[in-house]
C-alpha positions as CSV (number, residue, x, y, z in Angstrom):
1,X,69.2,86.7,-51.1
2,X,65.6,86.9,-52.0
3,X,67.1,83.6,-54.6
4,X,68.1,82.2,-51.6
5,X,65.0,82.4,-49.8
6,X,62.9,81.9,-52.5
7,X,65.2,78.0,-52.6
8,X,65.1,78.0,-49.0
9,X,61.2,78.0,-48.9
10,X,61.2,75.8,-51.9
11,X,63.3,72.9,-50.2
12,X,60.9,73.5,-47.2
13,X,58.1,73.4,-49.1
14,X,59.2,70.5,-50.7
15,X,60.3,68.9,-47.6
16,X,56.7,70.1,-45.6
17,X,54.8,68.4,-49.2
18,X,57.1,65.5,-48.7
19,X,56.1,65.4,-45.3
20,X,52.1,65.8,-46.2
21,X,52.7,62.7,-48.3
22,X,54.4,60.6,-45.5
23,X,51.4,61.7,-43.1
24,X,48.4,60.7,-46.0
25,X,50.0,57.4,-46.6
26,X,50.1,57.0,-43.2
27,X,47.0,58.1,-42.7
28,X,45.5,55.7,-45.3
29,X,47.4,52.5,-43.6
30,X,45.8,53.7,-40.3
31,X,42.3,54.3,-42.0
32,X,42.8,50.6,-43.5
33,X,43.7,49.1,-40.1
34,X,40.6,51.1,-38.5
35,X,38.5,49.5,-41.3
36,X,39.7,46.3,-40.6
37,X,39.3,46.8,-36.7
38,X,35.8,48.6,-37.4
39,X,35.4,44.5,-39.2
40,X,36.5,42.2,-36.5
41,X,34.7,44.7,-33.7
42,X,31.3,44.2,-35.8
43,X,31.9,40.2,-36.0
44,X,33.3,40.3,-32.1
45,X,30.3,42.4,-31.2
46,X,28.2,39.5,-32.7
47,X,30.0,36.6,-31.2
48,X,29.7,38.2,-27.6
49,X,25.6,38.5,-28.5
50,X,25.6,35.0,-29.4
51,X,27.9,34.1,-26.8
52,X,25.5,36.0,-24.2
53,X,22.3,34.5,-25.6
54,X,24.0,31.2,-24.7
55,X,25.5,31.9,-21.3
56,X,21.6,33.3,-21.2
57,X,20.0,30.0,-21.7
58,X,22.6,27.7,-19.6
59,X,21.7,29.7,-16.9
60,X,18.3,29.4,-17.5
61,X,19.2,25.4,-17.6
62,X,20.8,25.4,-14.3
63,X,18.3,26.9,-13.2
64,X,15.7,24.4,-14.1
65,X,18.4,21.7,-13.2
66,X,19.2,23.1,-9.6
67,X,15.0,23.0,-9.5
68,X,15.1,19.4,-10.8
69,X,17.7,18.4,-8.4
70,X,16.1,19.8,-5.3
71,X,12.9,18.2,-6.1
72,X,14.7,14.6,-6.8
73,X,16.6,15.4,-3.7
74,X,13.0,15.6,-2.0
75,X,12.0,12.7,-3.3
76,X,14.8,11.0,-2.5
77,X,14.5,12.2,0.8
78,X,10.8,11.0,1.1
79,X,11.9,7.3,-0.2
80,X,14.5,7.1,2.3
81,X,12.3,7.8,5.1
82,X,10.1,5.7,4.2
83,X,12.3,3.2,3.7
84,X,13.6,3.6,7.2
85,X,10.5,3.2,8.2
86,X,9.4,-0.3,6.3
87,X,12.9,-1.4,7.9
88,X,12.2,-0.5,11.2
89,X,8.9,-2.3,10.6
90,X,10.2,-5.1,9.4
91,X,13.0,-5.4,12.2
92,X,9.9,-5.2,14.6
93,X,8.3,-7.9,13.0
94,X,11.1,-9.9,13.3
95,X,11.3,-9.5,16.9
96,X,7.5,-9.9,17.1
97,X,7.6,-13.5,15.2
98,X,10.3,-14.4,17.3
99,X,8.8,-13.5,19.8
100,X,5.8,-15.2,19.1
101,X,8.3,-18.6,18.1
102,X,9.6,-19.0,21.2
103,X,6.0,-18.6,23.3
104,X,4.7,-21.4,20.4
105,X,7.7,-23.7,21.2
106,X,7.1,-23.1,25.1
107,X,3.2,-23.8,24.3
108,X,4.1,-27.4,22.2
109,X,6.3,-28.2,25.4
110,X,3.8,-27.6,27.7
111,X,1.1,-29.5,25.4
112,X,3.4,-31.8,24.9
113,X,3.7,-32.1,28.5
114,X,-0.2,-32.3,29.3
115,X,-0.6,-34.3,26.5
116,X,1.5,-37.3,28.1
117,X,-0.1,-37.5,31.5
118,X,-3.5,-36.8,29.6
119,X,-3.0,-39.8,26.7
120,X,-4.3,-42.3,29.1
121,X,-8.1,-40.3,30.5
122,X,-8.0,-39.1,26.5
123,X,-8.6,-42.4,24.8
124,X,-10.7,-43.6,27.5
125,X,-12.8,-40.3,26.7
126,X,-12.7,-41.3,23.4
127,X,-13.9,-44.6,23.3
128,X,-16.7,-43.3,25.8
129,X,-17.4,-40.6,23.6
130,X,-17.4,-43.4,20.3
131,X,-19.9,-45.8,22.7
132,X,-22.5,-42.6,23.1
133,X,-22.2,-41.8,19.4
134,X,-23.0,-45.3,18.6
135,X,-26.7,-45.1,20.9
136,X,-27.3,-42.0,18.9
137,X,-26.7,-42.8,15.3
138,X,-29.1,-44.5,13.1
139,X,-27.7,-48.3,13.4
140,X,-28.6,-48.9,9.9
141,X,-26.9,-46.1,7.7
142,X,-24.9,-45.0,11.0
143,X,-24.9,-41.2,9.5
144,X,-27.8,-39.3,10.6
145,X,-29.0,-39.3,14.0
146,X,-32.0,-41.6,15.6
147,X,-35.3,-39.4,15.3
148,X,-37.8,-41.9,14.6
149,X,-39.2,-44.8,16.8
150,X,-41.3,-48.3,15.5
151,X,-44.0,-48.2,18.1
152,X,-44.5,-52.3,17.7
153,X,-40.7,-53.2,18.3
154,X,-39.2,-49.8,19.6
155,X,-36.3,-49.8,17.8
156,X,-35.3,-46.3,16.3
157,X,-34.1,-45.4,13.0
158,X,-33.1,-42.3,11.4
159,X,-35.8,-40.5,9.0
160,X,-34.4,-41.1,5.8
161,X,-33.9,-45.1,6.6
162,X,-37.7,-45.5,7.7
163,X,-38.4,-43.4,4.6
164,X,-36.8,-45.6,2.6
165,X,-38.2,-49.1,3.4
166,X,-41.5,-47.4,3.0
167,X,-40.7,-46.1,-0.1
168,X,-39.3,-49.7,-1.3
169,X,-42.6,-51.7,0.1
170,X,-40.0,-53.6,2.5
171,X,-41.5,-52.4,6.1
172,X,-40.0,-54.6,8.4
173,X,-37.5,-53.8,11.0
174,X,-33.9,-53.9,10.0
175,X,-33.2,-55.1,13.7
176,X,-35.6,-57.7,14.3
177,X,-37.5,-58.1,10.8
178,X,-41.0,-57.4,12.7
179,X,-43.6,-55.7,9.8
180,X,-44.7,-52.5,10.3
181,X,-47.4,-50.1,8.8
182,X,-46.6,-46.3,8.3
183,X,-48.9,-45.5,11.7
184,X,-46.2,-47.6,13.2
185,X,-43.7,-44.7,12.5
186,X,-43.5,-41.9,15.4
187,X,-40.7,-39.2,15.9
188,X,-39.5,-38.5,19.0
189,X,-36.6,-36.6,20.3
190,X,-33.4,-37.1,22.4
């Protein structure tokens, strides 16, 4: 019996090392796939840094964008106002000019209008007005304006025409060819 035992606890002893040897190889197929896990973890962990670092900074961009975009929206704003305004201004201006178009046609009408019935007392104003121009004027450069009278034959001359016949030792009247000395020469005033 003790034979039988003794085979008994051999077999199970057996059996239990064959067991021990099932559970180490097991054990160093799971310690491999750990190790490989522990690997791809380590390079994971690093990815997810990077990863995070990145989502980091394209928030930090939005950020800056979402600031960007609500200060161009501002702007945008601002130029569109104004540019309601300039429009506005403009329209107003339109109405003002023609406005200001129709009064100027109704103004050439009514000119017009006077200027008919007036055409007639007009040049006969004019021609008076040419006649008085002509008894005031110089008769010999018909420029400048009588200021100066020959006391011998009282005809008057502008300065600058008695000054010249002076000048050029011709001193006699340009009217009626009467000689005249310088004392001759008096200014007098209209």
């Amino acid at each position: 019996m003790v034979a039988n035992q003794v085979i008994a606890f051999k077999k199970q002893s057996e059996t239990q090392l064959e067991q021990i040897r099932r559970l180490e190889d097991r054990e160093k197929l799971l310690m491999s796939q750990l190790q490989i896990l522990e690997k791809d973890m380590a390079a994971k962990t690093v990815s997810s840094d990077l990863h995070r670092r990145k989502v980091s900074e394209l928030n930090q961009k939005q950020t800056e964008l979402i600031e960007k975009l609500a200060t161009m929206q501002g702007k945008f704003n601002e130029a569109e106002r104004t540019l309601k305004e300039k429009i506005q201004i403009i329209a107003d201006d339109a109405n003002t000019q023609r406005r200001m178009e129709e009064r100027m046609d109704a103004l050439k009408r009514k000119v017009d209008a006077q200027s008919k019935s007036s055409n007639v007392t007009d040049s006969y104003l004019q021609q008076e007005n040419d006649d008085l121009k002509l008894l005031v004027k110089c008769s010999s450069c018909t420029n400048n304006f009588k200021s100066h009278v020959l006391l011998k034959c009282m005809h008057t001359f502008c300065k600058g025409c008695l000054d010249d016949l002076v000048n050029s030792r011709q001193r006699k009247c340009p009217k009626c060819g009467i000689p005249f000395g310088h004392a001759d020469i008096k200014p007098f005033y209209l």
